[in-house]
N, C-alpha and C positions, 0 to 999 in steps of 0.2 A: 408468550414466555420471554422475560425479560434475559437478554445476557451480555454479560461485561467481562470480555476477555481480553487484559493485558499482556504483551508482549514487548521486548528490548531490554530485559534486564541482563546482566551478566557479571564477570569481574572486569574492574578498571583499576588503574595505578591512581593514587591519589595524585587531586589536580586536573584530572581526566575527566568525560564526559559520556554522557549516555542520553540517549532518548528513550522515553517508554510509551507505549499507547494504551492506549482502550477503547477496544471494535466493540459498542451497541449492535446489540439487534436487541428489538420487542419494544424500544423504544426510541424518544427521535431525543439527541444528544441538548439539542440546542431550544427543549422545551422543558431542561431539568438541569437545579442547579450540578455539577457535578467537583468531585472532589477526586485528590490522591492522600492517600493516608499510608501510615508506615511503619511496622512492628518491628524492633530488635529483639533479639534474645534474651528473655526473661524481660524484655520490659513490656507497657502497657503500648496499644495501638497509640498510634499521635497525629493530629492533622498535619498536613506537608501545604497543600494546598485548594484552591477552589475556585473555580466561576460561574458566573450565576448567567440566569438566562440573557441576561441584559448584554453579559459580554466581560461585566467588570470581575476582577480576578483579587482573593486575596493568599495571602503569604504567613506561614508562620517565621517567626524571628529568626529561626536555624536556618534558615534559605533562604532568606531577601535577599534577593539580589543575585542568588546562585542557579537559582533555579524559576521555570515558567513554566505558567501553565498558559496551553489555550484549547480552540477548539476548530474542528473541520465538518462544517455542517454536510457540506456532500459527501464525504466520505462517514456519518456519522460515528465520528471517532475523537477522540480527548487524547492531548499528549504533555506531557513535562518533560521538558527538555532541562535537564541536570550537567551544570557545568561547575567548575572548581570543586571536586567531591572531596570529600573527605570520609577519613576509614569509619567515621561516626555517622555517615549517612548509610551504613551497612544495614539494609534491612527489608524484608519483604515489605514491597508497595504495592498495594491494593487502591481499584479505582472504585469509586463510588458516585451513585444516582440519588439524587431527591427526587420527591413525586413530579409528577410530570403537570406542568402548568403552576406551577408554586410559587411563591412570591419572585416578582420578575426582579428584582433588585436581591432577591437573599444571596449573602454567602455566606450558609451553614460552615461551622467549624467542627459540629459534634458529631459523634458515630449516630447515635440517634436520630439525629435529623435525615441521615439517608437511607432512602429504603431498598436499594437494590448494591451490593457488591461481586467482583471477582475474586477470582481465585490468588491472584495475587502473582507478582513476577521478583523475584530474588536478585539485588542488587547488592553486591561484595565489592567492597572498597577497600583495595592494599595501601597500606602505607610504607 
């Protein structure tokens, strides 16, 4: 049984920074692309970010450069480290799996493409 439990969200003052994880169990972290994704109030889910098995990592426009992803294979855990936030990164971040052994160079962008999610960890950005 696959599970992806995110942890380190909280409130921060804008400009401020957070770390978030995601503890795998049922699968091995660094044999599926993996993603953070992130829903505001009333709006649709949106990618944040991704790295694929290979290592390389991509970024949507809103966070270049703000935010990174990577990963800890012994620990098999994924994290994004979120720095200069701002009150528009307010939003439940959810980590997600692609199939396990899947194109070693993909990084999926879409909900679709991943097949296992968390529960998701609440990230509040005061301005």
């Amino acid at each position: 049984q696959v599970q992806l439990v995110e942890s380190g969200g909280g409130l921060v003052q804008a400009g401020g920074s957070l770390r978030l994880s995601c503890a795998a169990s049922g699968l091995t972290v660094s044999r599926s692309a993996m993603g953070w994704f992130r829903q505001a109030p009333g709006k649709e889910r949106e990618f944040v970010a991704c790295v694929s098995r290979a290592g390389g990592s991509y970024y949507a426009d809103s966070v270049k450069g703000r935010f990174t992803i990577d990963r800890d294979n012994a620990k098999n855990t994924v994290y994004l480290q979120m720095s200069s936030l701002k009150a528009e990164d307010t939003a439940v971040y959810s980590c997600a799996a692609g199939s396990q052994y899947g194109n070693y160079y993909g990084t999926p962008k879409l909900s679709r493409e991943y097949d296992y999610w968390g529960q998701g960890t609440q990230v509040t950005v005061s301005s």
